[in-house]
C-alpha positions as CSV (number, residue, x, y, z in Angstrom):
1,X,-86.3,120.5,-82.5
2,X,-84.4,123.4,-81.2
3,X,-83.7,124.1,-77.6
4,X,-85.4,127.4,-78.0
5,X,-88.5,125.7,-79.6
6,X,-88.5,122.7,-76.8
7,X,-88.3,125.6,-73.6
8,X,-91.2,127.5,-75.9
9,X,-93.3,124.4,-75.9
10,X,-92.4,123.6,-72.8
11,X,-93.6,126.9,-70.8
12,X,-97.1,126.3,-73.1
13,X,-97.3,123.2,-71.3
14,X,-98.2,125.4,-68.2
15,X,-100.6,128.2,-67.1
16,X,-99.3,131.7,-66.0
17,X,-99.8,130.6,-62.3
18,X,-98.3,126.9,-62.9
19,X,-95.2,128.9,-64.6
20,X,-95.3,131.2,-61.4
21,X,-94.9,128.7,-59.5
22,X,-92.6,126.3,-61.1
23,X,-90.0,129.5,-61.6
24,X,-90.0,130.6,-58.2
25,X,-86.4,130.8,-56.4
26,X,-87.2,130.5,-52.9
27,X,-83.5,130.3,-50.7
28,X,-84.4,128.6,-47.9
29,X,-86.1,125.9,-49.7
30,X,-83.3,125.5,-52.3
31,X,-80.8,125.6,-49.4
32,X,-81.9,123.0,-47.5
33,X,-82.2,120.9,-50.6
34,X,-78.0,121.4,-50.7
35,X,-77.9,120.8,-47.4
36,X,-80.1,117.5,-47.6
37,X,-78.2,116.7,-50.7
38,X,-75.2,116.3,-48.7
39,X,-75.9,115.9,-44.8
40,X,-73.1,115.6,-42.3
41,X,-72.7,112.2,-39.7
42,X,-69.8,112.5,-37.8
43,X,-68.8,108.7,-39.1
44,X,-70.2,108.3,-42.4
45,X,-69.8,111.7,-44.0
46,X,-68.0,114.2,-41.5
47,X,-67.1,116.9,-44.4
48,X,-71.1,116.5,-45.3
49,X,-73.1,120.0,-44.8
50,X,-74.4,120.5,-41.3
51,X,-78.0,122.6,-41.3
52,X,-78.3,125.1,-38.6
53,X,-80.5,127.1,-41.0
54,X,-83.9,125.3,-41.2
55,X,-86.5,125.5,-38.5
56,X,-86.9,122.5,-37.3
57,X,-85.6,120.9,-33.4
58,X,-84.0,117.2,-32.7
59,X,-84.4,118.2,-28.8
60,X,-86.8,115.9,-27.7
61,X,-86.6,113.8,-30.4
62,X,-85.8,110.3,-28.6
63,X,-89.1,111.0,-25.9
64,X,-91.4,112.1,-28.9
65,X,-89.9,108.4,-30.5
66,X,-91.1,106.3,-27.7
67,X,-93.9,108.6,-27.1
68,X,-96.0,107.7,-30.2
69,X,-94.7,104.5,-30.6
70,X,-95.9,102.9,-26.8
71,X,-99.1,104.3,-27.7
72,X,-101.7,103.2,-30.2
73,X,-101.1,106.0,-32.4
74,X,-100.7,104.4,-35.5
75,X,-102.3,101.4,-34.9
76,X,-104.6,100.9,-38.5
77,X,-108.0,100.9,-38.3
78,X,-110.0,99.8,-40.9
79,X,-112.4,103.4,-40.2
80,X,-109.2,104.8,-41.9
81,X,-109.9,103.0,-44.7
82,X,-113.1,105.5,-45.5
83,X,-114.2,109.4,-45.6
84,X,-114.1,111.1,-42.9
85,X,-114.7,115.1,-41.9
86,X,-111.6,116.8,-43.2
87,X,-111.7,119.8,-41.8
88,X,-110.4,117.9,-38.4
89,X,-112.1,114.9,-37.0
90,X,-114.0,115.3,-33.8
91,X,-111.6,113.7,-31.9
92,X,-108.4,116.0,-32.8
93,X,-110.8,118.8,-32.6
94,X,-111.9,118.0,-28.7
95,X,-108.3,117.2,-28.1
96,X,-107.0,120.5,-29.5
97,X,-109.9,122.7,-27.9
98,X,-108.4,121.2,-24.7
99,X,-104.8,121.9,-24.8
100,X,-104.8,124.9,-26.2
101,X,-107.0,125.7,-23.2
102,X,-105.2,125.2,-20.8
103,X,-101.9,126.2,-22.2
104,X,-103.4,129.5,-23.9
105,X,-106.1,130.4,-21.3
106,X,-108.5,131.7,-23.7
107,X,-110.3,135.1,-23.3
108,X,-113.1,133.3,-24.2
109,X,-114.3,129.5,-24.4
110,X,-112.5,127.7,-27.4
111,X,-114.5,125.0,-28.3
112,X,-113.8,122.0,-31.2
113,X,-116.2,124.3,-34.0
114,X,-113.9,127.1,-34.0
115,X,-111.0,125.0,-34.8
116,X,-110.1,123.9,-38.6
117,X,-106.9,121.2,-38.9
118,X,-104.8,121.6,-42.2
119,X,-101.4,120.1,-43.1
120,X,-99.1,122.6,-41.4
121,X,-99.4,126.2,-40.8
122,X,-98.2,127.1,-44.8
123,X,-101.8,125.5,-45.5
124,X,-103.3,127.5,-42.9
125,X,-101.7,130.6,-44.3
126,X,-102.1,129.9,-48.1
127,X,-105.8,129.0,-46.5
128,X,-106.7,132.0,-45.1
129,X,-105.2,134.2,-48.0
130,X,-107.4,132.6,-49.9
131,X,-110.7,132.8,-47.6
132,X,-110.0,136.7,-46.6
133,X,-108.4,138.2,-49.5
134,X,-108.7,138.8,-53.1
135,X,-105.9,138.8,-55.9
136,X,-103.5,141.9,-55.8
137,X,-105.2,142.6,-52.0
138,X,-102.5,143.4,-49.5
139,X,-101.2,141.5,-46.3
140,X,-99.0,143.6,-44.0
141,X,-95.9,141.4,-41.9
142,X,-93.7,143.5,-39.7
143,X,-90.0,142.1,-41.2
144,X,-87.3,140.9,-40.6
145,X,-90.0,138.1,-40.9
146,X,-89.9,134.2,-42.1
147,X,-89.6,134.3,-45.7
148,X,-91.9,131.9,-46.9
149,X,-95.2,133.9,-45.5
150,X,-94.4,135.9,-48.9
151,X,-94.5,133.2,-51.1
152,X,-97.5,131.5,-49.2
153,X,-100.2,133.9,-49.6
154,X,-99.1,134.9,-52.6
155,X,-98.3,131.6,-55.2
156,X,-102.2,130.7,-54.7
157,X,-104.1,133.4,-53.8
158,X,-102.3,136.3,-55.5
159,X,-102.2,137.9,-52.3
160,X,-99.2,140.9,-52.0
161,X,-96.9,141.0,-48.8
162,X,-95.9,144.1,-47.9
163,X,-93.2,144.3,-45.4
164,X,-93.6,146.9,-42.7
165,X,-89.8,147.2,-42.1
166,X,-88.4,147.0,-38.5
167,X,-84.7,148.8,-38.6
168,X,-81.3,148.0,-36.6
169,X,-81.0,150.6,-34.3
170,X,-77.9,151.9,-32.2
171,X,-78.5,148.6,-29.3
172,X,-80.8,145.9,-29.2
173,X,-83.1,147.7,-26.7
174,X,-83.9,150.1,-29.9
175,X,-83.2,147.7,-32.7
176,X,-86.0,145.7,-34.8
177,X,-89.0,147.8,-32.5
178,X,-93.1,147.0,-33.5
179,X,-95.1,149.8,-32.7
180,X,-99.1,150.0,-33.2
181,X,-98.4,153.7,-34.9
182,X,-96.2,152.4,-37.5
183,X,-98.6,150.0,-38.1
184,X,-101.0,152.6,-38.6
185,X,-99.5,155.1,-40.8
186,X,-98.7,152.0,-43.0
187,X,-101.6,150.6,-43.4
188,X,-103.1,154.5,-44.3
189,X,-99.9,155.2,-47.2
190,X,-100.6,152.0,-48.5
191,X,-104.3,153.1,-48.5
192,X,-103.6,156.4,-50.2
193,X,-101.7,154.9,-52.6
194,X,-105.1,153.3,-53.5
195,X,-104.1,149.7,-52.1
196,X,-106.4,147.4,-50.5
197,X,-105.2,146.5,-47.2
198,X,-107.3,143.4,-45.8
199,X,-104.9,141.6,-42.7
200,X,-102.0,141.8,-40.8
201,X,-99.8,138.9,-39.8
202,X,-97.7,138.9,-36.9
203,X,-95.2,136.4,-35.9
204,X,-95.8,135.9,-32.2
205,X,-93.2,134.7,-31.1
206,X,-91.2,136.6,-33.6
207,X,-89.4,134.3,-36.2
208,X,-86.6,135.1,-36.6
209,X,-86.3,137.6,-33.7
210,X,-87.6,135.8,-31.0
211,X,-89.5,138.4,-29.6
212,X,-92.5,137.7,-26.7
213,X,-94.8,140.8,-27.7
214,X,-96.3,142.2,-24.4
215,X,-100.5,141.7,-24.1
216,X,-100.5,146.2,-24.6
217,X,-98.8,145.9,-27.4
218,X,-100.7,143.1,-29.1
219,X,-104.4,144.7,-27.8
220,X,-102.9,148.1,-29.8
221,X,-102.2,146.5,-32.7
222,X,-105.1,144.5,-32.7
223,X,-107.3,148.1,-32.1
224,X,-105.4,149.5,-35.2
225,X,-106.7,146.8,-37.3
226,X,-110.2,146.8,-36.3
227,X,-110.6,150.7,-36.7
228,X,-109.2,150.1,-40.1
229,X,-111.7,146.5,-40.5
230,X,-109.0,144.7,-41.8
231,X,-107.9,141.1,-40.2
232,X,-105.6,140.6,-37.8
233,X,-103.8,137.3,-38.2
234,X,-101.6,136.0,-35.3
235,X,-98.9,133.2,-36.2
236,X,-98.4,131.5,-32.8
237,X,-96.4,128.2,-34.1
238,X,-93.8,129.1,-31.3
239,X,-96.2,129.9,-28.5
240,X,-95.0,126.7,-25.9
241,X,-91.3,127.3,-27.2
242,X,-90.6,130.4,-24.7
243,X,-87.9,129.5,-22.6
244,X,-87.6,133.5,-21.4
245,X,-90.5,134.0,-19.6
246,X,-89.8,137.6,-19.2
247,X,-92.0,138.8,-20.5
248,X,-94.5,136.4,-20.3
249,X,-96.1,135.0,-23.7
250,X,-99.7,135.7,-23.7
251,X,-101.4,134.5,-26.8
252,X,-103.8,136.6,-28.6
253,X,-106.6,134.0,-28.1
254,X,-106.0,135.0,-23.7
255,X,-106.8,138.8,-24.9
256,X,-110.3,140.5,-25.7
257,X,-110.1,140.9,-29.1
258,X,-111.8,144.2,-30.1
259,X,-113.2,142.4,-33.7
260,X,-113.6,138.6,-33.0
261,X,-114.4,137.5,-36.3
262,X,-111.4,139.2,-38.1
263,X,-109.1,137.4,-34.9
264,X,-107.5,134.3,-36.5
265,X,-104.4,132.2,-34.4
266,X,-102.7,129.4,-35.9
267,X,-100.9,127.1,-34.2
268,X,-99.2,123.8,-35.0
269,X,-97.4,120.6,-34.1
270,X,-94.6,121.6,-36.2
271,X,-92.4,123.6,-33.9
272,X,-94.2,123.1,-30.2
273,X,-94.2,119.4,-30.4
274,X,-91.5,118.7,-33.1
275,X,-93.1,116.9,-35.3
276,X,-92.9,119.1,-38.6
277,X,-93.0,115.7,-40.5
278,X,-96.3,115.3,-39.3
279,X,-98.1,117.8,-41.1
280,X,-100.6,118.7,-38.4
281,X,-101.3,123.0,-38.4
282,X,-104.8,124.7,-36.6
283,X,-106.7,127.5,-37.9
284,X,-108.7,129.1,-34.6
285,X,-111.7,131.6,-35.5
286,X,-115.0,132.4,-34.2
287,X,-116.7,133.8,-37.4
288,X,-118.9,130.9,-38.9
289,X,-118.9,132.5,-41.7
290,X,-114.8,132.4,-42.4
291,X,-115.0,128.5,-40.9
292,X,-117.2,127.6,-43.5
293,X,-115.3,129.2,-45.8
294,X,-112.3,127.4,-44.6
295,X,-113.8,123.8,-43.9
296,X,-114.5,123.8,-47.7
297,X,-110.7,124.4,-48.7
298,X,-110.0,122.2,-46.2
299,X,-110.9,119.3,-48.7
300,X,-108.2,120.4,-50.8
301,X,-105.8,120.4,-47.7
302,X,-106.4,117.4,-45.5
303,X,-104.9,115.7,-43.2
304,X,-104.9,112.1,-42.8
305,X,-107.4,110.5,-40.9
306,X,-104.6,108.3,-38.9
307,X,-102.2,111.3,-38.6
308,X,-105.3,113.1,-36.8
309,X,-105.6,110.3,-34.5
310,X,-102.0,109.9,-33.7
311,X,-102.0,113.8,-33.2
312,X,-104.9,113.4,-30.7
313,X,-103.6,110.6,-29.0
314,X,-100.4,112.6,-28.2
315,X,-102.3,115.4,-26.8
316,X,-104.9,113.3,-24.7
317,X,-101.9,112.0,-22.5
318,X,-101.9,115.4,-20.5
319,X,-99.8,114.1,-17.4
320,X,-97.2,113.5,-20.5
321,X,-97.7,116.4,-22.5
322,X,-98.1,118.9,-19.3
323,X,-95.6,117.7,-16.7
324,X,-93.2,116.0,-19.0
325,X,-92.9,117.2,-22.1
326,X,-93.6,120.8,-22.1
327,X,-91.2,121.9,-19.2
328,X,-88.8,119.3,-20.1
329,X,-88.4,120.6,-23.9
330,X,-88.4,124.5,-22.6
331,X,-85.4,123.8,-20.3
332,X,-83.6,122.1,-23.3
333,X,-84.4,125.0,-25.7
334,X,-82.9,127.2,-22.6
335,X,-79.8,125.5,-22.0
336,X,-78.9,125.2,-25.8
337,X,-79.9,129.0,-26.4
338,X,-77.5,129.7,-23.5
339,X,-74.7,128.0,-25.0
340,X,-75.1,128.7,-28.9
341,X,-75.0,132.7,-27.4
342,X,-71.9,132.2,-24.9
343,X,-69.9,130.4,-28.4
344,X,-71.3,133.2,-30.8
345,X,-70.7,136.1,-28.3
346,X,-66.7,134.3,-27.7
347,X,-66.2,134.6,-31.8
348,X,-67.3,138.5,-31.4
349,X,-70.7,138.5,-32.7
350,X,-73.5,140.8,-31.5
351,X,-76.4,138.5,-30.0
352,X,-79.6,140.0,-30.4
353,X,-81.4,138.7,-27.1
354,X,-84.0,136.0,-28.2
355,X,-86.8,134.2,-25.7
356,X,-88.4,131.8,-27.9
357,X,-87.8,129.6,-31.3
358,X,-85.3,127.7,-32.3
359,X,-82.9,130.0,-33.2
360,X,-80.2,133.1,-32.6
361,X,-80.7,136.5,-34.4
362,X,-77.0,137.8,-34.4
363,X,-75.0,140.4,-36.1
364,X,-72.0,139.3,-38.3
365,X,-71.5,143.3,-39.7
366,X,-67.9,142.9,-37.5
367,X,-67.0,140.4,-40.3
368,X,-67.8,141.9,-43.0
369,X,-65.9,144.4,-45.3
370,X,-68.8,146.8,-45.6
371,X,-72.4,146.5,-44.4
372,X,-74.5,146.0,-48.0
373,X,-76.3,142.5,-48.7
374,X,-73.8,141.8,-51.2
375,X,-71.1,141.5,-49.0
376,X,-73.7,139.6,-46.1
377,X,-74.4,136.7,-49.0
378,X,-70.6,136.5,-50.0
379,X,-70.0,135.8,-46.4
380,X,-72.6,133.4,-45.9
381,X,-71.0,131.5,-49.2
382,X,-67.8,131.1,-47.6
383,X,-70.3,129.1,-44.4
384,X,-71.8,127.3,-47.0
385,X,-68.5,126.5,-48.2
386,X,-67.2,125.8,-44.8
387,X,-70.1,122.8,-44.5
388,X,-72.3,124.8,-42.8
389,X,-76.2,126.1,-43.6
390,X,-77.3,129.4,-41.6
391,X,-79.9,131.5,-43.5
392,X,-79.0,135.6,-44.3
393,X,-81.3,138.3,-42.6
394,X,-81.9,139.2,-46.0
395,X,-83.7,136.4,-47.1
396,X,-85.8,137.6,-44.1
397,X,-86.7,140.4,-45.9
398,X,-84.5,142.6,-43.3
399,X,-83.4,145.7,-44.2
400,X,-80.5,146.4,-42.0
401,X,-77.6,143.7,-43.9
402,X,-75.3,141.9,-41.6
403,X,-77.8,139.7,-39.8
404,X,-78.1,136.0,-39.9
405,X,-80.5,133.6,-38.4
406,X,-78.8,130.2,-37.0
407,X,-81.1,127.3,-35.3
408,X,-79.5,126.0,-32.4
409,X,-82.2,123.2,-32.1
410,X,-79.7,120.2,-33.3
411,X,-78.4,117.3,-32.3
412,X,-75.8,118.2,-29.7
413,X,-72.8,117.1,-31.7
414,X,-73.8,118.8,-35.2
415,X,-74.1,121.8,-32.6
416,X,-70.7,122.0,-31.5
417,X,-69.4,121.4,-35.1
418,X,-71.3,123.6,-36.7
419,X,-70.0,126.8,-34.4
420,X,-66.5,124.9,-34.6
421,X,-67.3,125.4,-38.5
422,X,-68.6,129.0,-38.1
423,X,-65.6,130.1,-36.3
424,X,-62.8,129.2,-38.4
425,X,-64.7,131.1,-41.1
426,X,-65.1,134.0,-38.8
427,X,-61.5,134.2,-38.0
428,X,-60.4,133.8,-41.1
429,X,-62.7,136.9,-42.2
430,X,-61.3,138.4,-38.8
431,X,-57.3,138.1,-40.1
432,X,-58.3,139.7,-43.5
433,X,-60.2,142.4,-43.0
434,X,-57.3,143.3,-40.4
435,X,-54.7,143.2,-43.5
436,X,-56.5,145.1,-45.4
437,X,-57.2,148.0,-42.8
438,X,-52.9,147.7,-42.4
439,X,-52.6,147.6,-45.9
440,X,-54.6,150.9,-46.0
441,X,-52.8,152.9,-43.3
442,X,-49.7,152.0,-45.0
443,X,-50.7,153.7,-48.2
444,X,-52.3,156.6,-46.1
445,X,-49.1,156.8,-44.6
446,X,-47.2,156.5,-48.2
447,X,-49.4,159.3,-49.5
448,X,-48.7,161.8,-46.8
């Protein structure tokens, strides 16, 4: 058999969607799959990639170790052996309702029957996609934005993204702005184009930005989308990782929403608690109608029984979570943010001021030869290259090239490396875009 006739019999073996999804390139996935391929240790493999370009924090890592493993989080039960509600059991349900309480002050009560547990907040997006939208509908997400939101509403639900693009301006007090009236006018050219708008996402805190958005701006944009009855989706995964309290986060739960039921927050233990391996992400909504909806799909997207106990056990031990672990994990993120910024800002790049996440929006265009995304990606190479991972603002859809997003959330020595790492490549980038501009005044010169 030809390899032409095996690759034809081969794509038969799968439906339009299945090829969809089996074809699609998605960078930040397939760079942390290099990255894992080849993972630095400072003993065992010291040339081995270090990744400062995926999400996740190593911060508290030892505390969250002895944590769950003093406990009986994981002790087997022989209830885990049967069914059990999988839309979130009681227990994680009550547990949730209560920390999210008292760390989000809701508006109004937030009891266990407005929550839904999936596995992570992708589920929760692909989830609500699915429950609020119909193929070809459209999602709006205020970009530069984390990429995989595209690919999550759309691989299942056939749900369209489309990016309402926040520009570099001339300083970081007018750079990468949200404002309810672009919002608006958006949402009504997509309209007259004859699109069908149905929700808007917003990052809160921004990722990659790190933006806190101020309680009038998030009651604007929240009014824009219920005059326009579309759904207004807030993405709080970041909401206890603020380590800039000015301004202060308010979630959208501690706000009067003007349409209740089209108010959705997701929240996870992926980020706050870090513990992305545990696969634990919340849907909150008060519309019975889109819970039902969502406790069905739910048994397509469960969470183990013993991962929901282990996940409530953590929360129930408030004088741990509260007094310990919250403030002790903010002043962490703080001090690393502080130094990742002093190193970047010593190598000459432009730090876009950040007060939550994991990471450091900063401007390499100083490096760069000219400011297109061609020349952004050759320079990230050369990182790669160098043994280092950082993910291009372009592959967070932004439209202003020169950006990239680097997570400052690792283990102190892969830290220190990694910058040492990033420096040599900027230097080196420094040295020859300063023969080149000598090389050119010399044939300016020769000319004359």
């Amino acid at each position: 058999m030809s390899k032409t006739s095996r690759e034809a019999e081969n794509e038969m073996l799968l439906s339009l969607r299945g090829k969809q999804t089996a074809d699609y390139k998605d960078f930040l996935y397939i760079y942390k799959q290099r990255a894992s391929a080849d993972p630095y240790d400072a003993v065992q493999n010291p040339h081995g990639i270090i990744n400062m370009g995926t999400a996740q924090s190593h911060l508290m890592a030892e505390e969250l170790t002895q944590q769950l493993s003093k406990s009986s989080a994981f002790a087997f039960s022989k209830k885990y052996q049967q069914y059990y509600d999988f839309s979130g059991i009681p227990e994680l349900k009550e547990a949730i309702a209560n920390f999210l309480t008292r760390h989000l002050n809701p508006h109004k009560q937030l009891l266990p029957e407005h929550i839904v547990v999936m596995p992570g907040a992708t589920s929760c997006i692909d989830a609500l996609a699915h429950a609020l939208c119909d193929r070809g509908d459209v999602i709006i997400t205020a970009t530069p934005s984390y990429g995989c939101i595209f690919r999550d509403m759309n691989d299942h639900a056939g749900v369209i993204v489309e990016p309402l693009n926040l520009v570099q301006g001339k300083d970081s007090k007018t750079s990468f702005i949200l404002e309810a009236e672009a919002l608006s006018s958006h949402i009504q050219s997509l309209k007259a184009s004859g699109r069908r708008v149905r929700a808007f996402i917003l990052l809160h805190p921004n990722n990659p930005l790190g933006d806190v958005y101020e309680p009038e701006l998030l009651h604007d944009l929240m009014a824009v989308c219920a005059r326009e009855k579309i759904h207004f989706i807030s993405d709080e995964v970041y909401a206890l990782s603020v380590f800039d309290e000015d301004p202060k986060f308010h979630s959208v739960l501690s706000l009067e929403a003007p349409d209740p039921e089209r108010t959705h927050v997701i929240w996870s233990f992926s980020k706050d608690f870090n513990l992305a391996g545990l696969r634990v992400g919340v849907i909150v909504n008060v519309s019975p109608q889109v819970i039902s909806c969502l406790r069905a799909v739910a048994e397509y997207k469960c969470v183990p029984h013993i991962i929901q106990h282990a996940a409530a056990t953590l929360l129930n031990d408030t004088e741990w979570c509260d007094k310990f672990y919250l403030p002790m994990n903010r002043a962490r993120l703080a001090k690393a943010y502080k130094e990742t910024c002093k190193r970047l800002e010593i190598m000459g790049a432009h730090v876009r001021k950040a007060r939550a996440g994991f990471f450091v929006w900063f401007s390499v265009q100083p490096f760069m030869k000219e400011n297109t995304e061609e020349e952004e990606m050759a320079l990230q190479e050369e990182i790669m290259d160098a043994g280092l991972y950082i993910a291009p603002g372009t592959k967070f859809y932004c439209v202003s090239p020169g950006w990239m997003r680097l997570v400052f959330t690792v283990p102190k020595q892969e830290l220190n490396e990694g910058l040492r790492r990033l420096e040599g490549v900027l230097r080196r980038r420094q040295a020859m875009l300063k023969i080149l501009k000598t090389s050119k005044c010399v044939e300016s010169l020769e000319e004359k």
